[in-house]
Backbone of each chain as ProteinMPNN parsed JSONL, in Angstrom:
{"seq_chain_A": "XXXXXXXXXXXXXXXXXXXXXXXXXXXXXXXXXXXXXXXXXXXXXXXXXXXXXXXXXXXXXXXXXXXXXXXXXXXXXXXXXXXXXXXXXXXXXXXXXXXXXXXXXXXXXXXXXXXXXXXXXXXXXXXX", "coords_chain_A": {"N_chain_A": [[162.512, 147.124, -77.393], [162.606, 144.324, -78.371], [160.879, 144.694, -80.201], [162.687, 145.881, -82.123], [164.142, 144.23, -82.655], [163.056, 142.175, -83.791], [162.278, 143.113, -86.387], [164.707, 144.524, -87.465], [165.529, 141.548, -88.16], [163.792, 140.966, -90.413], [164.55, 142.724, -92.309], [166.908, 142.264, -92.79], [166.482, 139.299, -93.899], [164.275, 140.338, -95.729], [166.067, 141.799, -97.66], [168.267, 139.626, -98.665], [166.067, 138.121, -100.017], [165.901, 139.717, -101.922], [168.145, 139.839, -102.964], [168.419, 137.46, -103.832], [166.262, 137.767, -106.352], [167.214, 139.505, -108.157], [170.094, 138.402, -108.788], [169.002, 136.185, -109.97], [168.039, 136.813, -112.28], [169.892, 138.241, -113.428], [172.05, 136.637, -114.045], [174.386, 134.054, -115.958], [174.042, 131.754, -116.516], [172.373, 128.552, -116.127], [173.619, 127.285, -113.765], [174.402, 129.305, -112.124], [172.511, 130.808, -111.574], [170.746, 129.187, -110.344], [172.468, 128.976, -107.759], [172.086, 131.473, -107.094], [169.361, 131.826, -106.543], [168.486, 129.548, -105.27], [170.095, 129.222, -102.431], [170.443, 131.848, -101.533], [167.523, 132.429, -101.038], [167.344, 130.69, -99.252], [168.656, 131.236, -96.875], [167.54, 133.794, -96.518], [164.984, 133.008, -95.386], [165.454, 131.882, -93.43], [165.768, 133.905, -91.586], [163.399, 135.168, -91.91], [161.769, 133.462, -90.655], [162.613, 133.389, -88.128], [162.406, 135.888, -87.189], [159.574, 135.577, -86.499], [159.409, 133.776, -85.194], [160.264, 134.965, -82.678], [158.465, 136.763, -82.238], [156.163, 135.46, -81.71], [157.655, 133.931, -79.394], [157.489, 136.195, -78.211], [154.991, 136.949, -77.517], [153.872, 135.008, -76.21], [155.195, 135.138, -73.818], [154.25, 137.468, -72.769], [151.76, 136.144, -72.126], [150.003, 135.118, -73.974], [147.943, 132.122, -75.504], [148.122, 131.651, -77.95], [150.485, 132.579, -78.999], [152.83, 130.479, -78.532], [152.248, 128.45, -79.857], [152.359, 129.622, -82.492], [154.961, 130.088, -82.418], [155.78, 127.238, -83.078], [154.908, 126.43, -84.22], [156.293, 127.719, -86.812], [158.865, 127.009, -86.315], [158.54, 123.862, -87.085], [157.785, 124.776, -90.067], [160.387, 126.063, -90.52], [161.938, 123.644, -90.233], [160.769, 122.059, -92.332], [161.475, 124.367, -94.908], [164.381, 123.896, -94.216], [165.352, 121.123, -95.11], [164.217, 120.473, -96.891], [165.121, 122.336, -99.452], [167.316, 122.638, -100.187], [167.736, 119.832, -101.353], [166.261, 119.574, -103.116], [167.734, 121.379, -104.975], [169.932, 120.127, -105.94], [169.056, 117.889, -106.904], [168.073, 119.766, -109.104], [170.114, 120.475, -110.453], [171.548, 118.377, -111.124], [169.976, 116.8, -112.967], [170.088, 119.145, -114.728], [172.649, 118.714, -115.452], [172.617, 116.207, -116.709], [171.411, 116.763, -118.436], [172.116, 118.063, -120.515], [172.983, 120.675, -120.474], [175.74, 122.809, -120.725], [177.787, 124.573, -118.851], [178.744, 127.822, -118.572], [181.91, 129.557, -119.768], [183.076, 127.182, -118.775], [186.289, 125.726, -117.435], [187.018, 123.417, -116.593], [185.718, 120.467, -116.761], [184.509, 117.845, -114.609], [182.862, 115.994, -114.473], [181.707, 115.601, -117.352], [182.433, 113.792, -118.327], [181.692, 110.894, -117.05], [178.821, 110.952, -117.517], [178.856, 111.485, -120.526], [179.924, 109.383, -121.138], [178.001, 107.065, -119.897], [175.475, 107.931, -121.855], [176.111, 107.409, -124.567], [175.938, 104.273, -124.011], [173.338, 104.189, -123.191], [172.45, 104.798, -125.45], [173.873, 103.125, -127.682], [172.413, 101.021, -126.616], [169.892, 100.898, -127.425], [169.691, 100.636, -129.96], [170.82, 98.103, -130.481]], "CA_chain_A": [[163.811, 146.5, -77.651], [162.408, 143.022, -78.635], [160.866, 144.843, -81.634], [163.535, 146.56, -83.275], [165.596, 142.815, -83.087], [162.293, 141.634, -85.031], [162.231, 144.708, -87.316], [165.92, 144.218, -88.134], [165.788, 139.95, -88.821], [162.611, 141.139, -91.3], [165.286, 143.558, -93.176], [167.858, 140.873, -93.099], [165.596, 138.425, -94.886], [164.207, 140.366, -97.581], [167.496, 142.049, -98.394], [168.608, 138.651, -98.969], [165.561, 137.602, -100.924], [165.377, 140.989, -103.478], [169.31, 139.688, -103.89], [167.676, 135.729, -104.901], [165.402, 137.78, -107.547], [168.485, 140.135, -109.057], [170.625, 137.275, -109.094], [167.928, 134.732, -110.94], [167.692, 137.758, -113.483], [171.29, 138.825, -114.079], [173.373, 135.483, -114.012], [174.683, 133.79, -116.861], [174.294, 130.205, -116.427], [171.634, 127.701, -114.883], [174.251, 126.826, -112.332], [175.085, 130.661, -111.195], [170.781, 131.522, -111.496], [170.278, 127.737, -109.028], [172.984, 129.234, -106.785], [171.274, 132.68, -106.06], [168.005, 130.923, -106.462], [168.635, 128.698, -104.114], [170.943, 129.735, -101.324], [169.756, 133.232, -100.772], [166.281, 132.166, -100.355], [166.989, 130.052, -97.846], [168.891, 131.893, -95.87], [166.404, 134.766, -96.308], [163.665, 132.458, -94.945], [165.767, 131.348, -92.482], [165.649, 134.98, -90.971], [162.027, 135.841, -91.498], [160.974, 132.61, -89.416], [163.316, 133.079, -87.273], [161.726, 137.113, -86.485], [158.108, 135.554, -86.364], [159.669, 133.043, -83.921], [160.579, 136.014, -81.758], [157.394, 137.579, -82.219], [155.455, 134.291, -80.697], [158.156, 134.128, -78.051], [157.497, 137.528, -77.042], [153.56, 136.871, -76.965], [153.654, 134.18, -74.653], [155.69, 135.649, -72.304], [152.999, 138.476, -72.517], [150.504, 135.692, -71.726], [148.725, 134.61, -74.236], [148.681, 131.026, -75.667], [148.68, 131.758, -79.071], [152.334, 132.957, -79.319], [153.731, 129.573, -78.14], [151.803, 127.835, -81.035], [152.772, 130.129, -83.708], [156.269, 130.034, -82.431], [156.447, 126.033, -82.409], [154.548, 125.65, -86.092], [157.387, 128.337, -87.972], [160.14, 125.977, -86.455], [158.225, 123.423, -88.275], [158.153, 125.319, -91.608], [161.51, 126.193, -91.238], [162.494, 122.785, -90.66], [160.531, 121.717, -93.845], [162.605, 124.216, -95.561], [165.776, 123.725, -94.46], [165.146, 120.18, -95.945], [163.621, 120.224, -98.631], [165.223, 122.892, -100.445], [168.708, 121.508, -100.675], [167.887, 118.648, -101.516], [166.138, 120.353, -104.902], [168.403, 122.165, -105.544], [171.117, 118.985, -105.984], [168.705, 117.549, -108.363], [167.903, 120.005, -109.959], [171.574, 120.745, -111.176], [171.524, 116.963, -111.986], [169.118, 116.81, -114.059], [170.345, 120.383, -115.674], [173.778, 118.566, -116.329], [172.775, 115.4, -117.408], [170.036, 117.288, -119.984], [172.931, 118.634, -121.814], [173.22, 122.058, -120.31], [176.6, 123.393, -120.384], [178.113, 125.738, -118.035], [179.259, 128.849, -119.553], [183.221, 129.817, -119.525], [183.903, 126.712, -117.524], [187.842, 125.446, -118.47], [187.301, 121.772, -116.439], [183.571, 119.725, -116.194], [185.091, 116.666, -114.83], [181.65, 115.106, -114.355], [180.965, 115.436, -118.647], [182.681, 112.451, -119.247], [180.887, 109.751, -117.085], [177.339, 111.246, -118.053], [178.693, 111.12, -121.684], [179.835, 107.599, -121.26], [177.057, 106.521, -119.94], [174.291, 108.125, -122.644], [176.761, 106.675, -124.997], [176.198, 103.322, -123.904], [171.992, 103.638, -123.596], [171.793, 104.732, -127.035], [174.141, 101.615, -128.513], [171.819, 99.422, -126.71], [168.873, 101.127, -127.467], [169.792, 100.439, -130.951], [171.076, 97.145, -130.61]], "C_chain_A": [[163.636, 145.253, -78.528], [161.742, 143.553, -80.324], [161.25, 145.358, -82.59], [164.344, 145.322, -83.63], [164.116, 142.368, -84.405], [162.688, 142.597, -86.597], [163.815, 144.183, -88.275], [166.018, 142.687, -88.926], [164.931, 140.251, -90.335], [163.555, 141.52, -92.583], [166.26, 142.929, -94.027], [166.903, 140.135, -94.699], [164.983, 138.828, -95.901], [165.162, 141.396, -98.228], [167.709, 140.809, -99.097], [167.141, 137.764, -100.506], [165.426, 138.392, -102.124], [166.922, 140.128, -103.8], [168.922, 138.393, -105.13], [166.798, 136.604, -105.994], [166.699, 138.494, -108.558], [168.941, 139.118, -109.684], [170.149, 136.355, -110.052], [167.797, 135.487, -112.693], [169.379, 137.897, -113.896], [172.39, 137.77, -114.096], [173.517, 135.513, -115.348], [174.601, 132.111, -117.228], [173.006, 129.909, -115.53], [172.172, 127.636, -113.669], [173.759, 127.451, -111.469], [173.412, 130.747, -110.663], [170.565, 129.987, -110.03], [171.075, 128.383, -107.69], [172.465, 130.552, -106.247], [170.156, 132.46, -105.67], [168.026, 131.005, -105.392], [169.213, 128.96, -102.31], [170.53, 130.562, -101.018], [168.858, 133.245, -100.543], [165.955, 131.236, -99.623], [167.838, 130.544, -96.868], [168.275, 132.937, -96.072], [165.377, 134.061, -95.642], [163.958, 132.468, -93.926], [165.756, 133.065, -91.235], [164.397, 135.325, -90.794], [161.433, 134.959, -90.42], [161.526, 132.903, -88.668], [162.819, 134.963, -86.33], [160.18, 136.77, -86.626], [158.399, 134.405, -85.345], [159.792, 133.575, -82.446], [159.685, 136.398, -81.391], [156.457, 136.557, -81.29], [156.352, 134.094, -79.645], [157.828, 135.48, -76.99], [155.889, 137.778, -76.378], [153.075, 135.901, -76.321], [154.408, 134.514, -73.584], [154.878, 137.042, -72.083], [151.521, 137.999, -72.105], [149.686, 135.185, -72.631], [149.204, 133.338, -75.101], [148.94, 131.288, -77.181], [149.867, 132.175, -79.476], [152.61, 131.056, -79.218], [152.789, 128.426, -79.411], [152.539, 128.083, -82.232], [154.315, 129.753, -83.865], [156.672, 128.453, -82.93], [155.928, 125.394, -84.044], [155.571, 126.721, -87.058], [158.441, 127.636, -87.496], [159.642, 124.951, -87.376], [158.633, 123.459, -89.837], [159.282, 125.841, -91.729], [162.475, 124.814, -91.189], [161.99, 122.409, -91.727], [161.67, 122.205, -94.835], [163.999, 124.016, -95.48], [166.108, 121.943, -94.844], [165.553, 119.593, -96.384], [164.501, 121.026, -99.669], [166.781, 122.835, -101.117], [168.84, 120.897, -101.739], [167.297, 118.624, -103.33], [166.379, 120.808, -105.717], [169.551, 121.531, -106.124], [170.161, 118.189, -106.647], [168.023, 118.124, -109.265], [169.398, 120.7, -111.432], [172.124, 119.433, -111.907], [170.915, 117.076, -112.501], [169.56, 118.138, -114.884], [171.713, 119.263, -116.272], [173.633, 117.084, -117.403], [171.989, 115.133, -118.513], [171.332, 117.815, -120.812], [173.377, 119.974, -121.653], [174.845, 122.376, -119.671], [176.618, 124.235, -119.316], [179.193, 126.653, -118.64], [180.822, 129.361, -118.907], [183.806, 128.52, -118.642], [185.055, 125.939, -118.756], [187.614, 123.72, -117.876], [186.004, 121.282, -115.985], [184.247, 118.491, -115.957], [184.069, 115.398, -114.374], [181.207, 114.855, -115.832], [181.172, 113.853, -118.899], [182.069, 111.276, -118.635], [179.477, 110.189, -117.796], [177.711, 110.849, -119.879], [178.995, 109.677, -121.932], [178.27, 107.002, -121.525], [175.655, 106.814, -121.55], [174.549, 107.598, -124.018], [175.949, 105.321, -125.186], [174.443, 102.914, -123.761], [171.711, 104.027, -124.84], [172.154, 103.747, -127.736], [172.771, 100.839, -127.614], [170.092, 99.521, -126.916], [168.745, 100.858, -129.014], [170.104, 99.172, -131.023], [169.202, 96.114, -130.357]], "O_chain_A": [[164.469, 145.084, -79.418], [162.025, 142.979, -81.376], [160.683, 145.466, -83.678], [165.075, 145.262, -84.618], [164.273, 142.304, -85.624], [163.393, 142.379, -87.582], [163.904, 143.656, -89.384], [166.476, 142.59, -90.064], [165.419, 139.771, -91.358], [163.481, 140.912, -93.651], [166.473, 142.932, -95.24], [166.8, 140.403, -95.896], [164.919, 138.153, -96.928], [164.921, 141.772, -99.375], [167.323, 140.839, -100.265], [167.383, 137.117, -101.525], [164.958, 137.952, -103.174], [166.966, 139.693, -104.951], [169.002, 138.281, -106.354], [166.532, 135.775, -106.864], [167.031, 137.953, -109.613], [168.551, 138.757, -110.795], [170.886, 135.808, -110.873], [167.577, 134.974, -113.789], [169.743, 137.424, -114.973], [173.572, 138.106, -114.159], [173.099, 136.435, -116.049], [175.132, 131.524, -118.171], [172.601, 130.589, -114.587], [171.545, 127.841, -112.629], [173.086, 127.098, -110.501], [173.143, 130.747, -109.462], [170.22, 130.223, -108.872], [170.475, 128.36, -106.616], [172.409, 130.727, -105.03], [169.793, 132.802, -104.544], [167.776, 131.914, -104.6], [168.566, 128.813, -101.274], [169.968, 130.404, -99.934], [168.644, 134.077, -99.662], [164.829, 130.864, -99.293], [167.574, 130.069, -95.764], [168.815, 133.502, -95.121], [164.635, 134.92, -95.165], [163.164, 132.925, -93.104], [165.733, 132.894, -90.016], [164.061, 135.778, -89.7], [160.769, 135.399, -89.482], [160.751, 132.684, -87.737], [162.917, 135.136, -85.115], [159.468, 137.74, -86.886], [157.449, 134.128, -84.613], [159.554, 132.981, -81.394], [159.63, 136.561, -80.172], [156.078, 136.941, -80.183], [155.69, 134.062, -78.607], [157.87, 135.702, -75.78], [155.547, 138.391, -75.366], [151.929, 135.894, -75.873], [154.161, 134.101, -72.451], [155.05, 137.604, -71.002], [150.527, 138.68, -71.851], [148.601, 134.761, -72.235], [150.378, 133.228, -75.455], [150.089, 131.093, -77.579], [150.11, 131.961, -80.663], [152.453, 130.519, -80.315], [153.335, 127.322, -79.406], [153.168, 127.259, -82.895], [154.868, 129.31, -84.871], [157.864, 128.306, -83.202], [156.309, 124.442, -84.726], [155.553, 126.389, -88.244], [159.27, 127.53, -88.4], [160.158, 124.963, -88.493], [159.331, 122.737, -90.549], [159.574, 126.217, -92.864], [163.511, 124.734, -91.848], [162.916, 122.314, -92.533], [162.481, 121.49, -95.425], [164.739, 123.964, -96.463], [167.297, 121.625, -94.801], [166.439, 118.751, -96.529], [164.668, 120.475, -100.757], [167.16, 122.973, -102.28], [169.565, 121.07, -102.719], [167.688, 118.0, -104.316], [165.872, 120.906, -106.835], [170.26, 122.247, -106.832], [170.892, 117.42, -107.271], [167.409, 117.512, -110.139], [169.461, 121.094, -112.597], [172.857, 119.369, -112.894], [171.264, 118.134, -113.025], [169.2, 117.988, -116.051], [171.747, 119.024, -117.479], [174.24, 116.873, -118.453], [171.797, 114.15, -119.229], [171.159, 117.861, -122.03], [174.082, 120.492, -122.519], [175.147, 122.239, -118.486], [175.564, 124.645, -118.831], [180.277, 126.286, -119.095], [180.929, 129.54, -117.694], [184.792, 128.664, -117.919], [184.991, 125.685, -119.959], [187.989, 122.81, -118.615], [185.373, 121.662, -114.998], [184.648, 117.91, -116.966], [184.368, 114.251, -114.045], [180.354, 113.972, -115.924], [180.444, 113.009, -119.421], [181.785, 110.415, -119.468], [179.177, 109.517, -118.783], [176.982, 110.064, -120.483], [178.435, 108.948, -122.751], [177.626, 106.67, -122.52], [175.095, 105.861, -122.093], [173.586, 107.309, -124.729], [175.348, 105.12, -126.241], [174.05, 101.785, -124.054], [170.687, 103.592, -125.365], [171.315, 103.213, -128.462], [172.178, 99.98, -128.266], [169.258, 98.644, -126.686], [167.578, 100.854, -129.405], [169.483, 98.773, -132.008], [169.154, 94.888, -130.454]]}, "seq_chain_B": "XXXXXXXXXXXXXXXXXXXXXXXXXXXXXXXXXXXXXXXXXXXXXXXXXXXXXXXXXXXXXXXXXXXXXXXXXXXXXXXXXXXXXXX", "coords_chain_B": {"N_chain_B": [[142.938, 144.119, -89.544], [146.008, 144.812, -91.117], [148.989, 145.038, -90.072], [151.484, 148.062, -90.797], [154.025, 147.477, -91.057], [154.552, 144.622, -92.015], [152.688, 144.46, -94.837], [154.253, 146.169, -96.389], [156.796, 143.75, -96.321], [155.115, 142.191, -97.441], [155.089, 143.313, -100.153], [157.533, 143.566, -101.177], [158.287, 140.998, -101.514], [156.447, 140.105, -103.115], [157.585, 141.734, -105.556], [160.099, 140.326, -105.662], [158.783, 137.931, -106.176], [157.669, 138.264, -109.027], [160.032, 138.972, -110.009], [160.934, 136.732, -110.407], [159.731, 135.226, -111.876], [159.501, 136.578, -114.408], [162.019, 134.862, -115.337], [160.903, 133.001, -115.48], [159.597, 133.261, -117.661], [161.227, 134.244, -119.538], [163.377, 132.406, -119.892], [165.66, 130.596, -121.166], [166.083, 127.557, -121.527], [164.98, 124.566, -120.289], [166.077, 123.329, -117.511], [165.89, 126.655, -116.593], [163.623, 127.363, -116.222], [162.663, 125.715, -114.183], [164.517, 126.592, -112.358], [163.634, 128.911, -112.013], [160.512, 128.26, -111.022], [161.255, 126.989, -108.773], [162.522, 128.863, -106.824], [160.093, 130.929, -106.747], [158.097, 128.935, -105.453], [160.134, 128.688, -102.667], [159.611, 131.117, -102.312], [157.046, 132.085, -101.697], [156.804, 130.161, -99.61], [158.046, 131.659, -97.44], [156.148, 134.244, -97.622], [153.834, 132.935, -97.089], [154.09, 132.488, -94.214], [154.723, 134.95, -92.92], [152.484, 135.899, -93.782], [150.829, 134.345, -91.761], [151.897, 135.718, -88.987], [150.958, 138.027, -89.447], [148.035, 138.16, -89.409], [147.75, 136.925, -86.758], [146.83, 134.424, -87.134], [147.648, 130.605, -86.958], [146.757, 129.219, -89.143], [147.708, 129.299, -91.352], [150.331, 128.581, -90.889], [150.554, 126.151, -90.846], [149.884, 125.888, -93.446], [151.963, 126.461, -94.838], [153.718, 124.687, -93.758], [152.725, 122.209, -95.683], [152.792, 122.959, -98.028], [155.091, 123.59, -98.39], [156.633, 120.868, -98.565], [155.094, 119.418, -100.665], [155.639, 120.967, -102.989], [158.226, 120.485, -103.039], [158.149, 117.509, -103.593], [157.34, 118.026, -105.95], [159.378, 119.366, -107.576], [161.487, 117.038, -107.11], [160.132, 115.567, -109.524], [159.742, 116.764, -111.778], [162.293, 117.254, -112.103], [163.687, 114.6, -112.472], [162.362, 113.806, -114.333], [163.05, 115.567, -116.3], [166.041, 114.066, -116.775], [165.74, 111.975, -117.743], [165.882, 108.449, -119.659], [164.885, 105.742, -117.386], [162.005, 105.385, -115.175]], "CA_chain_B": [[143.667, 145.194, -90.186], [146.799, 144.611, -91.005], [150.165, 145.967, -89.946], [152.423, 148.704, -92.147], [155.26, 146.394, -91.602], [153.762, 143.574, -92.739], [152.194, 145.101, -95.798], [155.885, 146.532, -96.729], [157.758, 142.935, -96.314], [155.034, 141.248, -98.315], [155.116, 143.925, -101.414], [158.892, 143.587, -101.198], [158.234, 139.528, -101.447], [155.735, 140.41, -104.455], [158.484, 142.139, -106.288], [161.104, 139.136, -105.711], [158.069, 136.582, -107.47], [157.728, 139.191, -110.072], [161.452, 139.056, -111.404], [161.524, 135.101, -110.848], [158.592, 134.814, -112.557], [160.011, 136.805, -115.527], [162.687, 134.267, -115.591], [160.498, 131.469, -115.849], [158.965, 133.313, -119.019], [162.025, 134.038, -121.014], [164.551, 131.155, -119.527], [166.022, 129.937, -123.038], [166.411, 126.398, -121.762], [164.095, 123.804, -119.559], [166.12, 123.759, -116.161], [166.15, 127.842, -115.851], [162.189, 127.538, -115.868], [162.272, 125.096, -112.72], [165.312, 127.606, -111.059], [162.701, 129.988, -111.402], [159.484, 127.902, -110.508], [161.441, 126.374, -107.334], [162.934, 130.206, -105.983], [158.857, 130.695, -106.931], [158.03, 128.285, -104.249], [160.44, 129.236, -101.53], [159.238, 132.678, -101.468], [155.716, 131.908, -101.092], [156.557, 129.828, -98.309], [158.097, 132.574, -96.206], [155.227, 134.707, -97.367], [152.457, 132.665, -95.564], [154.735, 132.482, -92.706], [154.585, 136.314, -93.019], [150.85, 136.284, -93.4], [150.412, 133.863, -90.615], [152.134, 136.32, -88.389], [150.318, 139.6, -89.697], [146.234, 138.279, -89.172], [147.77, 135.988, -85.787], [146.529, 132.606, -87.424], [148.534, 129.73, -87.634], [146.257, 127.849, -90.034], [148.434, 129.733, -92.343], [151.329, 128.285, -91.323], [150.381, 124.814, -91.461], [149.179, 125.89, -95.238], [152.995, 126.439, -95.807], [154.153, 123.659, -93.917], [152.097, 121.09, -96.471], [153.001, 123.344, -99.555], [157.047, 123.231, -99.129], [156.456, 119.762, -98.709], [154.367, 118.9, -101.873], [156.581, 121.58, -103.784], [159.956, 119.798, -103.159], [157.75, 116.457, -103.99], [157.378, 118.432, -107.467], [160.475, 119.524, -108.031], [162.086, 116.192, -107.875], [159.319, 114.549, -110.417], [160.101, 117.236, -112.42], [164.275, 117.061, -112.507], [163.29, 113.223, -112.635], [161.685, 113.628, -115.572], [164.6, 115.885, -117.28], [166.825, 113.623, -116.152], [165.657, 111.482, -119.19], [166.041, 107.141, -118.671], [163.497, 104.687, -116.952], [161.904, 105.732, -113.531]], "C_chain_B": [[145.055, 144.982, -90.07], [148.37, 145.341, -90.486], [150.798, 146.781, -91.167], [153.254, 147.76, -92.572], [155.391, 145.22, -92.593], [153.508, 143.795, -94.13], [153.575, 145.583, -96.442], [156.73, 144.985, -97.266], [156.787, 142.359, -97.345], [154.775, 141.907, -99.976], [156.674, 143.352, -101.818], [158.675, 141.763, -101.765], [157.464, 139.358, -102.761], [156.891, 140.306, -105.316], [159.254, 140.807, -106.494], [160.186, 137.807, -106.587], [158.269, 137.533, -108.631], [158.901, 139.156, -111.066], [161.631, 137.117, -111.257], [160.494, 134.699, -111.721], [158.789, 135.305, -114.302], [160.995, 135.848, -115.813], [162.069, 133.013, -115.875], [159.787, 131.63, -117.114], [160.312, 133.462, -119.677], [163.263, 133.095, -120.787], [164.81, 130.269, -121.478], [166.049, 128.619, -122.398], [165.293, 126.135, -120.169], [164.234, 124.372, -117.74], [165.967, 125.286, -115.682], [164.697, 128.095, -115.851], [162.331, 126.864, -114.425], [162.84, 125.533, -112.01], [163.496, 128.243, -110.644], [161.249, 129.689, -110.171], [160.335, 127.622, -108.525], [161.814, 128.154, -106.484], [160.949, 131.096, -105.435], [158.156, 130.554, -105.393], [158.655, 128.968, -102.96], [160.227, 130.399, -100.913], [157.785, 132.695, -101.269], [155.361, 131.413, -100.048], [156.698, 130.614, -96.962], [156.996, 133.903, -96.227], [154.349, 134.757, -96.564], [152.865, 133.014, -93.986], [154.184, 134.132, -92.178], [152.895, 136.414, -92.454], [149.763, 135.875, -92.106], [150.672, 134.794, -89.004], [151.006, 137.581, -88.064], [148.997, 139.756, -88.901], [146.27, 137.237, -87.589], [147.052, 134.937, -86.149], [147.626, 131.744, -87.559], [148.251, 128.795, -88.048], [147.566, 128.029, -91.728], [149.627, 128.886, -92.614], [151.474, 127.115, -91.25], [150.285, 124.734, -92.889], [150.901, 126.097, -95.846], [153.895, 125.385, -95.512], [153.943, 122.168, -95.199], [153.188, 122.084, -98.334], [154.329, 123.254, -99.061], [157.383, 121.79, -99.097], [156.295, 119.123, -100.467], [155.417, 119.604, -102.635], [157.517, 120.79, -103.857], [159.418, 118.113, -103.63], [157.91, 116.982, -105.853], [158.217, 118.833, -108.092], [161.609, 118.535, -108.253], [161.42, 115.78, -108.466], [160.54, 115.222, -111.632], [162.128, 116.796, -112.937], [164.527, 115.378, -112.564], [163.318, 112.972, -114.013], [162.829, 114.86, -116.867], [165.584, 115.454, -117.064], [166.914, 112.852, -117.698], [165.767, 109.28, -118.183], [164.782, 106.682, -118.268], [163.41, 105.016, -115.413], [162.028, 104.609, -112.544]], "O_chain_B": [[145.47, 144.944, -88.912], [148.487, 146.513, -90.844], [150.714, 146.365, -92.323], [153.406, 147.264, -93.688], [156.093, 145.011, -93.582], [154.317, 143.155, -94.801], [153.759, 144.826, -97.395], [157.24, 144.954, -98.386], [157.396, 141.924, -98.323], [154.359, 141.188, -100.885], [156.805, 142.692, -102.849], [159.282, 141.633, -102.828], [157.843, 138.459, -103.511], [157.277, 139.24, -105.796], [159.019, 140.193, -107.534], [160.674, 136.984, -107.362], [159.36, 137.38, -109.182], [158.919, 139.246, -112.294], [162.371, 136.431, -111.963], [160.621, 133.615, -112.289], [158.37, 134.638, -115.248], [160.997, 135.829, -117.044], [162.644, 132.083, -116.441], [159.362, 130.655, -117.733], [160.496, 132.595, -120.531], [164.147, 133.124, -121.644], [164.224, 129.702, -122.4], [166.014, 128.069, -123.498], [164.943, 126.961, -119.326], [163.527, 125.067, -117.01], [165.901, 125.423, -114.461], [164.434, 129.216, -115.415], [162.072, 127.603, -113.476], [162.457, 125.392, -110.848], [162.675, 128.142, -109.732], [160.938, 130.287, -109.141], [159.921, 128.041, -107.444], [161.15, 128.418, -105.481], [160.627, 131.593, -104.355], [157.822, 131.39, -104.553], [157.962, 129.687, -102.241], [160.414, 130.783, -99.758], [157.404, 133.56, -100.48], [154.328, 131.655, -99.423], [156.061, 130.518, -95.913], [156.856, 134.578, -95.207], [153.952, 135.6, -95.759], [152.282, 133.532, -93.033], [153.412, 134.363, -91.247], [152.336, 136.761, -91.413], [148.743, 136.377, -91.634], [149.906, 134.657, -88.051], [150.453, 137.952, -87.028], [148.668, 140.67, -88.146], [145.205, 136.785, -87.168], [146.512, 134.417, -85.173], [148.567, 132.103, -88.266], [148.783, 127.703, -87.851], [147.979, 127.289, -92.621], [150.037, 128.492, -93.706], [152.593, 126.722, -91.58], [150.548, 123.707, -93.514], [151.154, 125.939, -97.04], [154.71, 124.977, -96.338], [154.822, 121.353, -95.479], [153.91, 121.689, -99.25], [154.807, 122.355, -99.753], [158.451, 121.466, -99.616], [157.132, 118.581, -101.189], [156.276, 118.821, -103.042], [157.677, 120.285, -104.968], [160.34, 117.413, -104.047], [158.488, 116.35, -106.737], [158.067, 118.782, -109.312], [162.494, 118.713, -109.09], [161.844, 114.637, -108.294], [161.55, 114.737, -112.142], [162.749, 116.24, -113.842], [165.689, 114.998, -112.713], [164.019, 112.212, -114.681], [163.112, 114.671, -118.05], [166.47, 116.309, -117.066], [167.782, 113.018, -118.554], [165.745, 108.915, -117.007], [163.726, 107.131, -118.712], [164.335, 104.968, -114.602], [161.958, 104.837, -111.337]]}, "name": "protein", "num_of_chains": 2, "seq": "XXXXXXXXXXXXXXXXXXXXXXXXXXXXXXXXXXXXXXXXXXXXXXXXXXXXXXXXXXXXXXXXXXXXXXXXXXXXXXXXXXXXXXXXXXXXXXXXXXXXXXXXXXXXXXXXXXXXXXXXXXXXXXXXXXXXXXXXXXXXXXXXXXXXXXXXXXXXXXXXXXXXXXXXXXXXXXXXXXXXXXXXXXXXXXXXXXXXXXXXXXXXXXXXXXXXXXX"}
């Protein structure tokens, strides 16, 4: 019983991560490619630790100590990523917008105009 | 000796570097190299996890706690550093 729930979270999670490689390939934009990127491979992760969490729960209640290790270092690594990878993903869209990279078909960017202010205002004084 | 299952999820996990990895070769512009490199990253981390499971070690999965660490250290230098400006 306990290993068809693993079996299934496994399926989950790299469903979700073949979508993060499609996605990274067939977008149209930095944004759209950061948002499948990003998002679907962390909730794909968030499933595989979460069936190797199971798997060390189910081998210490079978007795042995190594389950309750394994189980207690993939919370770990999935707190790392649930994070970290955020938090990379929110500058790396800054840094995409304030390099100059459009976003394709969009009708309102209502962030262009401080960034263009500002780059504006270090080139006069980079000249001054 | 490893499991089928196992062996299955981490071909499948292959494949998924494989097409991000093509994106980090023909990305026409800077940031759609570091999408790729960072998606890169996150799937190597649930790899080890994977691998830590498969051979029952969990030196493994200390080896991915440190690497999504250092990674996300490298991914802001990087978007730092295309950011443009004084650090």
């Amino acid at each position: 019983m306990l290993e068809i729930l693993i079996y299934i979270l496994l399926g989950i999670g790299i469903f979700f991560n073949v979508l993060a490689g499609v996605g990274l390939l067939r977008f149209p934009d930095v944004y759209t490619r950061l948002h499948a990127g990003t998002k679907c491979t962390t909730f794909g992760s968030i499933f595989i630790c979460g069936s190797v969490i199971i798997l060390g729960l189910k081998m210490w209640y079978q007795g042995s100590t190594d389950g309750s290790v394994l189980a207690i270092h993939t919370v770990g690594a999935l707190v790392a990523i649930l994070l970290t990878n955020p938090t990379g993903a929110h500058a790396i869209a800054r840094a995409a917008h304030k390099s100059g990279v459009e976003p394709v078909g969009a009708v309102v960017d209502s962030l262009r105009k401080k960034s263009t202010k500002k780059a504006v205002k270090k080139k006069t004084e980079v000249k001054e | 000796m490893m499991d089928f299952e196992y062996l299955v999820v981490l071909l499948a996990l292959l494949f998924c570097v494989i097409m991000a990895m093509i994106r980090v070769i023909r990305g026409p512009t800077a940031p759609d190299r570091i999408v790729g490199l960072d998606t890169i990253n996150t799937i190597v981390i649930s790899g080890m996890v994977i691998f830590g499971a498969a051979f029952n070690e969990v030196i493994y999965i200390d080896v991915a706690i440190v690497y999504a660490l250092l990674s996300f250290i490298t991914t802001l230098f990087i978007a730092k550093y295309l950011e443009g400006g004084d650090f």
